[in-house]
C-alpha positions in Angstrom: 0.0 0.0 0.0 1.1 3.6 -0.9 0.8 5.9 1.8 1.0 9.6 0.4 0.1 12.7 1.9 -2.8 15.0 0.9 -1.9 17.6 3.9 -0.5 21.1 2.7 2.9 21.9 4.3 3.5 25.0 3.5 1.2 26.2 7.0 0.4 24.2 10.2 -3.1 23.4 10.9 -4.7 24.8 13.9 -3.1 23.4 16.6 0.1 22.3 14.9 3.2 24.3 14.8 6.0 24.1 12.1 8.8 21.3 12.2 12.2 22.3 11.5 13.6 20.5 8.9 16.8 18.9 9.2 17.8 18.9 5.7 20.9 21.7 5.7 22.4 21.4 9.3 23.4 18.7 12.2 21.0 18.5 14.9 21.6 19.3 18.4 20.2 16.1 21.0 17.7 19.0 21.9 16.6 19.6 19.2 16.2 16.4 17.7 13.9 16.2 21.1 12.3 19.1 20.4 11.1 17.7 16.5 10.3 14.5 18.4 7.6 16.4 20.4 6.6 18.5 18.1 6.1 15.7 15.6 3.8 14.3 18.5 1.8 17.1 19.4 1.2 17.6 16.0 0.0 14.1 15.2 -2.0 14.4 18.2 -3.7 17.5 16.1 -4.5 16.0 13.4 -6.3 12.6 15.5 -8.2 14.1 17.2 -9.2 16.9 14.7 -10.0 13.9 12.3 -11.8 11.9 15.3 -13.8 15.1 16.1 -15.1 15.7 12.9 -16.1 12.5 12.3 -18.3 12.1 15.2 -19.7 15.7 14.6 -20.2 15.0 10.9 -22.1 11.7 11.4 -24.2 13.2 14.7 -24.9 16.5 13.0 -22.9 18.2 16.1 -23.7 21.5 16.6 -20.8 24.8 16.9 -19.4 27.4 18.6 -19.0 30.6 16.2 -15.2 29.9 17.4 -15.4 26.3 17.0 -17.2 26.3 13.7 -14.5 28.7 12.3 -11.4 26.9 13.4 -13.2 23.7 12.2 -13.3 25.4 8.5 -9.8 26.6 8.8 -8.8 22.4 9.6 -11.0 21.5 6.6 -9.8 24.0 4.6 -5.8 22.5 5.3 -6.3 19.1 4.6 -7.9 19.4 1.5 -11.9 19.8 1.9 -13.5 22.2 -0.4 -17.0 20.7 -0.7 -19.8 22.5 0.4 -20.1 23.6 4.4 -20.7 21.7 6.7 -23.3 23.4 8.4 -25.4 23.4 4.6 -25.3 19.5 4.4 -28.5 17.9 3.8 -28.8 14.3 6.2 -27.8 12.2 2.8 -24.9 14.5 2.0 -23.3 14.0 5.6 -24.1 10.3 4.7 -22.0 9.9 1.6 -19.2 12.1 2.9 -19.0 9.6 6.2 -19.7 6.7 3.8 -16.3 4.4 3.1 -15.2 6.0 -0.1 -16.4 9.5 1.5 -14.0 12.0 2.3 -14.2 11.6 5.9 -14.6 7.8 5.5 -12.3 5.3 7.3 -10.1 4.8 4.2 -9.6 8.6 3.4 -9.8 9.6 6.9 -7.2 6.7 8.3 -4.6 7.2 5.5 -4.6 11.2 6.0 -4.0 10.4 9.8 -1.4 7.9 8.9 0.5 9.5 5.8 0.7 12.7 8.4 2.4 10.8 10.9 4.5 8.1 8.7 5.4 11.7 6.3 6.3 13.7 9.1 8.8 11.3 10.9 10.7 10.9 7.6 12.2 7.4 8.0 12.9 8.2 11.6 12.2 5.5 13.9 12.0 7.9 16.6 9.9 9.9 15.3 7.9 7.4 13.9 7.0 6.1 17.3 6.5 10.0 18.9 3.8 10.5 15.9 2.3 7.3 16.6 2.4 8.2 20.7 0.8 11.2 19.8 -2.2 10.0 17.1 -3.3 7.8 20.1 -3.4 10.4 22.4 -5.2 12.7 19.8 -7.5 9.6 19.6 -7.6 9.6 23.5 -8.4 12.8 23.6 -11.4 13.0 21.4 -12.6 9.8 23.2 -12.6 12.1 26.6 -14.1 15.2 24.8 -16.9 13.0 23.4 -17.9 11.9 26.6 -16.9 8.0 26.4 -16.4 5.5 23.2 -16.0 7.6 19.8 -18.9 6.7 17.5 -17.8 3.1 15.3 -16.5 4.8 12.5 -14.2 6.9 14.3 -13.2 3.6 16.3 -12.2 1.7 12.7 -10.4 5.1 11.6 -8.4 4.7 14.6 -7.3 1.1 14.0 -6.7 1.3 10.2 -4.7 4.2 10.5 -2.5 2.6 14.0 -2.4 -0.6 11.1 -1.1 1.8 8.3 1.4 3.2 10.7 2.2 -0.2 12.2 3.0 -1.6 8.9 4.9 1.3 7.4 7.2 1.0 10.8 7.7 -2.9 10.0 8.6 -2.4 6.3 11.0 0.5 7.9 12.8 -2.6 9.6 11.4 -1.1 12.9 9.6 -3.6 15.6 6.5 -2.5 16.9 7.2 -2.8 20.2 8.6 -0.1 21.8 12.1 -0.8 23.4 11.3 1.0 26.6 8.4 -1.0 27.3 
């Protein structure tokens, strides 16, 4: 499988700051710690932005002003320009929570996971802090939702923790963490 990113990088989404690259200059231990985080925060983001609107999509969720704008702006980054959310008819949220829908398991999962396995660059240990944090983000929307995540968000989770299981093993990196 083919994992390729559909995020922008020229800005970080709300929530996410920018990564240094490392592509002109040796990095300190520090600041290889510091991408490390920032890699996981920002994978963190992008979960539990993509678990959020999920369950909002598929329960018709209402907004904030503040919420509803910042929630645009996140659409807007990674690549939705269909019609606003707050205009869908009930069978338009359908088909765009449907499987082959844009905020379907399959699209949904691989945007999660191409963020993470992209961002980390081959790194193993960055791979594993952008796989730390897509759990947490997961975690996180879990806790904000008030208990389990509705079923599709659930499946997002576990095909995208597959995608980024998988691309770690054909990296030549176990799963397991070493510290555990």
């Amino acid at each position: 499988m083919q994992i390729s990113s559909s995020v922008g990088a020229s800005s970080p989404m709300k929530g996410m700051s920018e990564i240094k690259t490392q592509f002109t200059e040796k990095l300190s231990k520090d600041e290889a710690s510091e991408i490390r985080e920032q890699i996981k925060q920002n994978s963190n983001a992008m979960a539990f932005n993509s678990a959020s609107i999920q369950g909002s999509v598929s329960s018709g969720g209402d907004f904030s002003k503040k919420q509803y704008d910042e929630f645009q702006t996140f659409l807007k980054d990674i690549g939705y320009g269909g019609k606003p959310i707050a205009e869908l008819s009930k069978e338009e949220a359908t088909e765009l929570v449907s499987e082959d829908g844009f905020f379907g398991i399959a699209q949904t999962s691989e945007r999660v996971a191409s963020f993470v396995i992209n961002g980390a660059a081959g790194d193993e240990e960055k791979m594993r802090a952008g796989r730390e944090g897509m759990l947490q983000g997961f975690k996180e929307a879990e806790e904000m939702w008030g208990g389990e995540l509705p079923e599709i968000s659930q499946k997002t989770m576990d095909r995208a923790i597959e995608m980024v299981d998988k691309a770690m093993y054909d990296l030549g990196f176990s799963i397991l963490n070493k510290e555990a």
